[in-house]
Legacy VTK file of the C-alpha trace (Angstrom):
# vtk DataFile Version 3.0
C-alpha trace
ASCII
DATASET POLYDATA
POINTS 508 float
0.000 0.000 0.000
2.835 2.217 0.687
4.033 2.100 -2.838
0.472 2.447 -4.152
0.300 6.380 -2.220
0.614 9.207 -3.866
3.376 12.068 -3.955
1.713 15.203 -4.684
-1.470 16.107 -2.830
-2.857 19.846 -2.533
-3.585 19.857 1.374
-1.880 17.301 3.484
-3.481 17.202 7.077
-1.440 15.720 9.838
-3.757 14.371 13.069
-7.179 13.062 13.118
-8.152 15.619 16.639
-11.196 17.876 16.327
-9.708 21.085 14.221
-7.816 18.911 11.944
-10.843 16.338 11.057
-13.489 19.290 10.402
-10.742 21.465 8.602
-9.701 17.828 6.355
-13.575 17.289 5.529
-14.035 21.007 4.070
-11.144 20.758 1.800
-12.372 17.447 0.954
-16.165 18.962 0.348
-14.363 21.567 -2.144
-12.853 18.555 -4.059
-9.432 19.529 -3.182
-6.825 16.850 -2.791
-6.170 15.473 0.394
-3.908 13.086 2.149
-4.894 12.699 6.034
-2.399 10.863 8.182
-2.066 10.256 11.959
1.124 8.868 13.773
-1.399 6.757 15.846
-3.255 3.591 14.886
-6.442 5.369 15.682
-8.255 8.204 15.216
-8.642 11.384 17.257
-5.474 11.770 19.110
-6.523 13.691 22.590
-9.856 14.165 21.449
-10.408 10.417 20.904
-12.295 7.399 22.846
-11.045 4.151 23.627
-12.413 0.941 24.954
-11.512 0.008 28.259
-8.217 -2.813 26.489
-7.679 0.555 24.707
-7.434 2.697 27.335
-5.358 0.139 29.309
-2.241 0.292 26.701
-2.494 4.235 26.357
-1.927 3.946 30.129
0.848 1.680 29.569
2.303 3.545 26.708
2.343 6.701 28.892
3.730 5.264 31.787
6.721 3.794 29.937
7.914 6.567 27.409
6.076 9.919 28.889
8.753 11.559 26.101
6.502 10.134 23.660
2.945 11.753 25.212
4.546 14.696 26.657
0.893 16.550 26.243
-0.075 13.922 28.999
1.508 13.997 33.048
0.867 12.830 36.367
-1.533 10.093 35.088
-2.616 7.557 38.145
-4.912 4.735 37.731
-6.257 3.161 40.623
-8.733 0.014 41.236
-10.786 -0.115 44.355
-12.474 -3.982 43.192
-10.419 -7.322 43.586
-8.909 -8.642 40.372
-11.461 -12.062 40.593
-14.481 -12.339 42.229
-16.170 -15.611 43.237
-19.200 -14.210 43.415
-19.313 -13.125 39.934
-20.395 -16.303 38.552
-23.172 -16.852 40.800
-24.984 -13.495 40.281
-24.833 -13.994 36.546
-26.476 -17.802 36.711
-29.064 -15.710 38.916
-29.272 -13.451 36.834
-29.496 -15.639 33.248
-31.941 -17.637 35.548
-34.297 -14.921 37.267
-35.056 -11.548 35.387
-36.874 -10.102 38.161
-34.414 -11.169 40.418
-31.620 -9.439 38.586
-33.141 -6.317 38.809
-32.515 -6.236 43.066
-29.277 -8.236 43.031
-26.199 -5.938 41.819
-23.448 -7.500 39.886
-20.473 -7.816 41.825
-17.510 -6.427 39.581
-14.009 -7.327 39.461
-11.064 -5.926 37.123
-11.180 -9.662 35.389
-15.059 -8.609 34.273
-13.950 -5.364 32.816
-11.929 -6.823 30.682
-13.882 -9.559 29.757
-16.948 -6.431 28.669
-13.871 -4.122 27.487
-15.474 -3.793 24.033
-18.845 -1.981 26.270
-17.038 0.727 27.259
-16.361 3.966 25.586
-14.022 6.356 27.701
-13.035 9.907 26.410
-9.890 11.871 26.570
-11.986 14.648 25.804
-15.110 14.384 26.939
-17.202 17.607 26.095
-21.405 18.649 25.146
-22.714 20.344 22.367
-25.141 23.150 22.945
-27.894 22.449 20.957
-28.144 26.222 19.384
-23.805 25.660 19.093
-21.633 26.190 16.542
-21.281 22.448 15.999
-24.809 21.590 15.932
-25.339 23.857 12.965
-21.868 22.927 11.633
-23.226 19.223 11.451
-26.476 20.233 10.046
-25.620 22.555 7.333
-22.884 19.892 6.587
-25.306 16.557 6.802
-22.462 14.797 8.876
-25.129 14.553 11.553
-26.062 11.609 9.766
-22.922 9.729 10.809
-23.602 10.322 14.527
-26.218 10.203 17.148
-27.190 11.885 20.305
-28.583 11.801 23.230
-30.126 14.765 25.312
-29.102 15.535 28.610
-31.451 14.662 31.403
-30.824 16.628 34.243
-28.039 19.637 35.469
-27.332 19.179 39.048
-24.929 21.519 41.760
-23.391 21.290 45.269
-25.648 23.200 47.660
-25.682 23.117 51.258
-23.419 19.724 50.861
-26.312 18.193 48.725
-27.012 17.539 45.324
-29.756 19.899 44.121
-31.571 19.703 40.659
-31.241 23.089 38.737
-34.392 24.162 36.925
-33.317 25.189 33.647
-36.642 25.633 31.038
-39.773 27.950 32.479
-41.752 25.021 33.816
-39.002 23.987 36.201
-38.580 27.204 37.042
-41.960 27.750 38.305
-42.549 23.813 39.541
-39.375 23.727 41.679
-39.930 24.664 45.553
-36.334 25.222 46.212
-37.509 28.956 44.970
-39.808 31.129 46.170
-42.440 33.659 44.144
-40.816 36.169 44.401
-37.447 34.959 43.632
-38.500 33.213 40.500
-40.246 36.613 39.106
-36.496 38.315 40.011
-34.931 35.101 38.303
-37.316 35.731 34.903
-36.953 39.383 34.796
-33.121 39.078 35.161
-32.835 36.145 32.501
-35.245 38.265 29.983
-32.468 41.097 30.365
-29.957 38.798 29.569
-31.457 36.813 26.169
-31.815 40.008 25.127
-27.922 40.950 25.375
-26.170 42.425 22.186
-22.349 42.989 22.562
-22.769 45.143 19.419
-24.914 47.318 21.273
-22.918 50.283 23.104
-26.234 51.280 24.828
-27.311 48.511 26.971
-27.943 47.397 30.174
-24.349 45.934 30.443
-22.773 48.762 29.157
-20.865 50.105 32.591
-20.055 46.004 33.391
-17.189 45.810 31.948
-14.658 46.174 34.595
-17.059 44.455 37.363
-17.417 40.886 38.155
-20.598 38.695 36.773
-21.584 38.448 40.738
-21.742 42.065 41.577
-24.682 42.107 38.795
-25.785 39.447 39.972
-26.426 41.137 43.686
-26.980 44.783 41.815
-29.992 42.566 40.480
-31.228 42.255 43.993
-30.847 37.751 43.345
-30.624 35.784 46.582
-27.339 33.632 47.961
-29.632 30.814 46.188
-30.631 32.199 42.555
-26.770 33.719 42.758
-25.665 30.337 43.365
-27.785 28.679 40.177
-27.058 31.033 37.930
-23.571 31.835 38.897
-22.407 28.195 39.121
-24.857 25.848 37.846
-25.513 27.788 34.541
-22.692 30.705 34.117
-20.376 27.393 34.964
-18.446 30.259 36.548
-16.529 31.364 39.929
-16.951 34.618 41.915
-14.099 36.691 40.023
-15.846 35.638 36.596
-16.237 38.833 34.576
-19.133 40.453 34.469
-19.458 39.990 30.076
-18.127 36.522 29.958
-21.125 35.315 32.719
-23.562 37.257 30.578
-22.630 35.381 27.344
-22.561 32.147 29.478
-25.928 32.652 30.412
-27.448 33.591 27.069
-25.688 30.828 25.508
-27.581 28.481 28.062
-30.962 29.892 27.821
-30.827 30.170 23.549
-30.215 26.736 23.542
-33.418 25.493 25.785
-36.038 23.897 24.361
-34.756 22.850 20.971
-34.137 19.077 21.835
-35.576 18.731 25.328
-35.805 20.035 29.068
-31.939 20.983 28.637
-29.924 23.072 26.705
-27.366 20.088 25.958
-26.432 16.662 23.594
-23.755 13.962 24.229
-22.570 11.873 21.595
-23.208 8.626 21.602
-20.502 6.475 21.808
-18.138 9.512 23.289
-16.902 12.497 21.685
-14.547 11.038 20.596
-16.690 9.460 17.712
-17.488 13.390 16.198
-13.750 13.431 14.525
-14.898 10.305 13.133
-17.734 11.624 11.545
-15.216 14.512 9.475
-13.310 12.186 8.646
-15.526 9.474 6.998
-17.017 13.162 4.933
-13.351 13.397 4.124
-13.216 9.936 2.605
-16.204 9.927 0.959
-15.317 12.906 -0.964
-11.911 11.245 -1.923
-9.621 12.403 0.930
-6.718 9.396 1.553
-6.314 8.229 5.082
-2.976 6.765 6.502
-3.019 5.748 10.117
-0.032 4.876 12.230
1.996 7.275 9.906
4.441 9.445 12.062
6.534 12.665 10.001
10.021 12.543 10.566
10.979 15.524 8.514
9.356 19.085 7.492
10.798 21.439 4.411
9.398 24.166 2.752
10.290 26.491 0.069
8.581 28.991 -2.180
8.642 28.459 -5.943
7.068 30.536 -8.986
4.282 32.721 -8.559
4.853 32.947 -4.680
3.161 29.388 -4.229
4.861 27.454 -1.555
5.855 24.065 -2.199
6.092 21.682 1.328
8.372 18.444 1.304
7.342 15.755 4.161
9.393 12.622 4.803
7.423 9.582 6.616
8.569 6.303 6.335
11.161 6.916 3.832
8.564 8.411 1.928
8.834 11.747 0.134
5.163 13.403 -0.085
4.554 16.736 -1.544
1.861 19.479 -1.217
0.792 23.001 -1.350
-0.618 23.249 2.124
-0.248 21.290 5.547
-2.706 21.758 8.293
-1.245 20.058 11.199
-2.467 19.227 14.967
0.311 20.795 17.477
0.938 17.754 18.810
2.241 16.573 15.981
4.153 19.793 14.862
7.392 19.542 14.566
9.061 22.495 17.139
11.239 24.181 14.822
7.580 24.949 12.879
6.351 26.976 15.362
6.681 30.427 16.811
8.847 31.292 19.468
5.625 33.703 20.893
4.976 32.547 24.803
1.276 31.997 24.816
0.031 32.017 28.665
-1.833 28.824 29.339
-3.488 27.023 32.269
-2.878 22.922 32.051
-6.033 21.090 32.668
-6.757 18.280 35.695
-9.167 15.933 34.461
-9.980 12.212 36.292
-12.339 9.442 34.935
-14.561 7.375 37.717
-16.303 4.028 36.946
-18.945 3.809 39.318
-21.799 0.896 40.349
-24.411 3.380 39.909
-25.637 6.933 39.719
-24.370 9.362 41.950
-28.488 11.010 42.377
-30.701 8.270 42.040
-33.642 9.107 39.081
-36.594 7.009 37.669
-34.845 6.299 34.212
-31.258 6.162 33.175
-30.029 9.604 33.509
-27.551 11.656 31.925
-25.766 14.148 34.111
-24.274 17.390 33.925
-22.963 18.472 37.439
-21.191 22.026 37.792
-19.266 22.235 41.022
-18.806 25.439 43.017
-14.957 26.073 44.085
-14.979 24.253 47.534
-11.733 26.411 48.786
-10.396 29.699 48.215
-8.141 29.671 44.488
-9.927 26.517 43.122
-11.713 26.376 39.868
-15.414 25.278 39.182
-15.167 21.618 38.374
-17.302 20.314 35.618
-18.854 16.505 35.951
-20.165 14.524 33.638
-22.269 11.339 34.075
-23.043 9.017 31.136
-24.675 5.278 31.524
-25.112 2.055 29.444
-27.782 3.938 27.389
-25.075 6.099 25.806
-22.618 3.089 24.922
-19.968 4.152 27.055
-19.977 1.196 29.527
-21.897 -2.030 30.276
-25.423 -2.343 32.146
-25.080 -1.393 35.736
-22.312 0.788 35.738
-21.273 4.839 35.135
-18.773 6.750 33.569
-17.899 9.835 35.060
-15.818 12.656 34.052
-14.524 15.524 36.167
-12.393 18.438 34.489
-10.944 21.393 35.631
-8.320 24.131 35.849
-5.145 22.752 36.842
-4.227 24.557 40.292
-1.725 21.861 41.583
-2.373 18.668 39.615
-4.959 16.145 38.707
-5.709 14.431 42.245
-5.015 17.180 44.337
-7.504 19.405 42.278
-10.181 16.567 42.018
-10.376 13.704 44.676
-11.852 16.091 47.241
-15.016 16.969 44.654
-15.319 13.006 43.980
-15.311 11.936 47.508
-18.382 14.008 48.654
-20.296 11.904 45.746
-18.405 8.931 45.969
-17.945 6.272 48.074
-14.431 5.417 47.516
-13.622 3.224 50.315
-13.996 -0.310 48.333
-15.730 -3.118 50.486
-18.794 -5.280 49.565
-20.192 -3.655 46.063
-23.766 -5.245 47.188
-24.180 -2.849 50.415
-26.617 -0.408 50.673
-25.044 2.967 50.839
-25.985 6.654 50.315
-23.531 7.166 47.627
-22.575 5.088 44.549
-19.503 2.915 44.848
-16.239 3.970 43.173
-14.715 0.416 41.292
-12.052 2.674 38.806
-10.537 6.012 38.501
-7.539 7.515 36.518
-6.478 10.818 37.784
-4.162 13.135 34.792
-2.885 16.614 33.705
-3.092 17.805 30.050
-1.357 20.883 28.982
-3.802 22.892 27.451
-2.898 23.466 23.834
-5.531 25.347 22.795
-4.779 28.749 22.401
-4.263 29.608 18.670
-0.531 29.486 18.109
1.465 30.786 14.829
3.906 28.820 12.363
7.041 29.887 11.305
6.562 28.207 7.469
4.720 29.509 5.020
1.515 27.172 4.078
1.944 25.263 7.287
-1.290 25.749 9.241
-1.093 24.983 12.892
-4.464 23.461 14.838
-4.687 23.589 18.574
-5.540 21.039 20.280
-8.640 20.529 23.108
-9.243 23.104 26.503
-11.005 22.718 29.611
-14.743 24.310 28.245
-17.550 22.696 28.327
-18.417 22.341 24.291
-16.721 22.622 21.157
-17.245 26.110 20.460
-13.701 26.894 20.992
-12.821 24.123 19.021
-15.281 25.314 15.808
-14.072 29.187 16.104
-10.228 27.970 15.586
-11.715 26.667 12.128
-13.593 29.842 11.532
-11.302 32.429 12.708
-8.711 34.373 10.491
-6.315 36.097 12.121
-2.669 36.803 11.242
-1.193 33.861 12.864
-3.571 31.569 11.165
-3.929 31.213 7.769
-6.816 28.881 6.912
-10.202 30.103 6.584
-13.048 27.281 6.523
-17.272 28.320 6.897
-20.015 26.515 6.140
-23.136 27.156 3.969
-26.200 25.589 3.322
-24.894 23.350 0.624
-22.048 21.892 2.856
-18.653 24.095 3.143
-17.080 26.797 1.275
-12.771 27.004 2.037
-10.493 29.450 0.809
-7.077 28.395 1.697
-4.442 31.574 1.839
-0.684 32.285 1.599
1.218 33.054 3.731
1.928 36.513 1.861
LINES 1 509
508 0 1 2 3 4 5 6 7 8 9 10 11 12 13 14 15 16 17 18 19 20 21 22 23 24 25 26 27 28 29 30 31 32 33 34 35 36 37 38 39 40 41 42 43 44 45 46 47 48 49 50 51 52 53 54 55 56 57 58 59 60 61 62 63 64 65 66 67 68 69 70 71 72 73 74 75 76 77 78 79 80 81 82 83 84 85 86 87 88 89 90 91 92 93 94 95 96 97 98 99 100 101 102 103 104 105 106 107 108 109 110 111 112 113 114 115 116 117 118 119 120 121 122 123 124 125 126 127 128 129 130 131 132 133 134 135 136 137 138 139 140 141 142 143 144 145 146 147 148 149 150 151 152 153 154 155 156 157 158 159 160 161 162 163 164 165 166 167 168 169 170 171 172 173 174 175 176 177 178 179 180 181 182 183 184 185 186 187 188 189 190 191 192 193 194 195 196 197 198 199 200 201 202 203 204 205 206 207 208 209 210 211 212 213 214 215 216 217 218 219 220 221 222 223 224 225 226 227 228 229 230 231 232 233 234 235 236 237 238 239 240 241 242 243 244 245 246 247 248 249 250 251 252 253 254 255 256 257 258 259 260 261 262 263 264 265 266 267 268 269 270 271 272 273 274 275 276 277 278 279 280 281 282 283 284 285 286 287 288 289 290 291 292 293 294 295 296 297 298 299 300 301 302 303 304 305 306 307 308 309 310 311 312 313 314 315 316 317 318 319 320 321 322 323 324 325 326 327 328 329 330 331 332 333 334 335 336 337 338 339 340 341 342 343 344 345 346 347 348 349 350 351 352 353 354 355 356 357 358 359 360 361 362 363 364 365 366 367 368 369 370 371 372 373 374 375 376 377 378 379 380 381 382 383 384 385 386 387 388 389 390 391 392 393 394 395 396 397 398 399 400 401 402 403 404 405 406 407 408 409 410 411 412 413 414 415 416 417 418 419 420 421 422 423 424 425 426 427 428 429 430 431 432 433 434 435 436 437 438 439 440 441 442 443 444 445 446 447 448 449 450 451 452 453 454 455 456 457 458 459 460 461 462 463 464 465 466 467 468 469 470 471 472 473 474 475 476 477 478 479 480 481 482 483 484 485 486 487 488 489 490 491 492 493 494 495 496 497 498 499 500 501 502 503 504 505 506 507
């Protein structure tokens, strides 16, 4: 096959992560001529989900050459079941044996069943939403990739309040049905949302107009709001802390409220299958319109060089290969270093942990799916962002959770996180059958990214640098890399209502 590929392509892309995939797919919707290759054997990179085997050898692989993931640190797995369980073979003959009975006995667990249901499980490296008035929603839609993915809707936003779980009430009804607010509060909580759908930043003359300088919670109390409709709105919706600017809470907000209603009681979708499967979905638009994948193809070399007519002409060696093109659009991950400016860009790393769980940490009717925002429990911590996802979404076997916390980095992954987990976690181990108040803990992984994400500039004309995931909540940040032209980045890409439209641009 090696022989059989190509020299000379017009747009080479190297990495399969979120920027790269969407950015591959519009050159490939423009019928331009493009070679897509990934030093992995999968696709994704950070932004990809693996099975549970999967996510076992990345471990591994991390562990043993951390020079070769150096965007990955301080990664600690942990197992709080026994590696066989006796037991487990007698609660699944009861189980085979007695449906009703199976739905009161729970399945004892033991790290020789995980891997025996490894193929169940779908765990992200970057696990994120999509609001479902977002820039990726109506990315997939104008582009008909939503047709290569499904979703589910998220069930239910929770917070920490008075060391309790509490339901937020996010559409109209909920706001008037819930009795954790009074009358009067809810007629201050419409009046002050109405202000803020309305919000232009275009608009000199509006109500936010002296705000600029103040923090999002000194409107908040200018507003007259409660300790409790501060702490909703604040926390649970702005997903903010109390030095969050004043603008950036507004925006928050409207983004939340614009997005209600569309596709059910919340303003949110998860991917089925992880997010992990959405770089999938560019990529098979990419292939269908003739782009030419290569997997577990690493670049050992970079040259470029300008010939007639100011058109730049880019050399790559892989393999002992030689392949040529007019433009490369490459993940920084994958960048070579000599490629890329010199130009410090300030950054905050990112803690992120991944619990397994026997069951859902507030117990609901049906199978929910969770979004949790946690309020900074000490002074200089971050809001921590949780998100639960169940068998129904195909990211793990019946009777068991995934969970995702991410956040900030302030010292590193456990530090930052195990004190949020524990007051919704039992992480103790012991007998998996007890009755207890919290869900049982069987798995966690505790790690730091560095957060790539900020747009950084190459040094080589035509060579197009992508940034790789951040700590937010969506993809928005993600989608406006792809979108945005300035200086430092060189490829514009925007979508229409017949698919995309790209206009790729020298360097001069």
């Amino acid at each position: 096959m090696d022989d059989d590929l190509p020299t000379d392509f017009q747009v080479i892309v190297v990495g399969t992560g979120m920027v790269e995939s969407i950015v591959a797919a519009a050159c490939s919707r423009i019928r331009k001529n493009v070679l897509h290759m990934d030093s992995s054997d999968h696709y994704g990179g950070l932004w990809a989900s693996y099975n549970f085997d999967g996510l076992q050898k990345f471990i591994k692989e991390v562990n043993s050459d951390p020079k070769k993931q150096v965007q990955v640190y301080n990664l600690s797995e942990k197992w709080y079941i026994e590696k066989e369980s006796p037991e487990l073979e007698n609660k699944d003959e009861e189980n085979k044996t007695d449906d009703s009975k199976s739905e009161q006995v729970k399945k004892v667990w033991s790290q020789a069943s995980f891997a025996t249901e490894y193929r169940k499980f779908n765990i992200d490296m970057t696990p994120k939403l999509l609001f479902s008035r977002g820039p990726l929603v109506e990315l997939l839609i104008s582009s008909n990739i939503a047709r290569y993915a499904e979703f589910r809707c998220v069930t239910r936003v929770l917070t920490w309040l008075d060391d309790r779980l509490m339901p937020v009430p996010c559409s109209r009804a909920d706001v008037f049905a819930t009795e954790a607010v009074s009358i009067v509060e809810k007629r201050m909580l419409m009046k002050m949302l109405t202000s803020i759908v309305g919000y232009n930043e275009e608009e000199m003359n509006n109500e936010f107009k002296d705000w600029e300088s103040k923090t999002f919670k000194e409107y908040l109390e200018h507003k007259g709001l409660t300790p409790n409709l501060i702490h909703y709105v604040l926390y649970a919706i702005a997903g903010g802390t109390n030095a969050m600017p004043c603008l950036e809470g507004v925006k928050e907000c409207k983004k939340f409220l614009m997005s209600l209603g569309r596709y059910g009681n919340t303003p949110f979708l998860w991917p089925m299958y992880g997010s992990g499967e959405l770089p999938q979905c560019f990529c098979r638009l990419c292939a269908v319109f003739g782009g030419v994948y290569c997997l577990n193809r690493p670049i050992d070399k970079v040259a470029t060089k300008t010939i007639d007519e100011g058109k730049n002409m880019i050399t790559i060696d892989s393999k002992s290969k030689t392949l040529n093109c007019e433009h490369l659009v490459i993940g920084i991950n994958e960048c070579p270093k000599e490629l890329l400016s010199t130009e410090s860009v300030e950054s905050c790393d990112i803690s992120k942990a991944v619990f397994i769980t026997n069951g859902s940490i507030m117990k609901s009717d049906k199978e929910p799916l969770t979004l949790l925002r946690f309020p900074p429990l000490a002074e200089g911590d971050n809001t921590v962002t949780v998100l639960e996802v169940g068998p129904a979404t195909g990211s793990c076997p019946k009777g068991l959770f995934v969970v995702y916390f991410i956040t900030n980095k302030v010292k590193d992954a456990e530090t930052d996180l195990k004190p949020y987990a524990e007051r919704i976690f039992d992480m103790s181990g012991g007998d998996q059958t007890e009755a207890t108040e919290k869900p049982k803990c069987l798995w966690s992984l505790f790690c730091n990214l560095k957060d790539t994400s900020a747009p950084v500039a190459s040094v080589a004309a035509g060579v197009h640098v992508c940034s790789g995931p951040d700590a937010g909540l969506d993809f928005d940040r993600a989608v406006l890399q792809v979108h945005s032209t300035p200086p430092q980045r060189l490829l514009y890409v925007q979508s229409d209502s017949s698919g995309y439209s790209v206009t790729l641009c020298s360097a001069t």
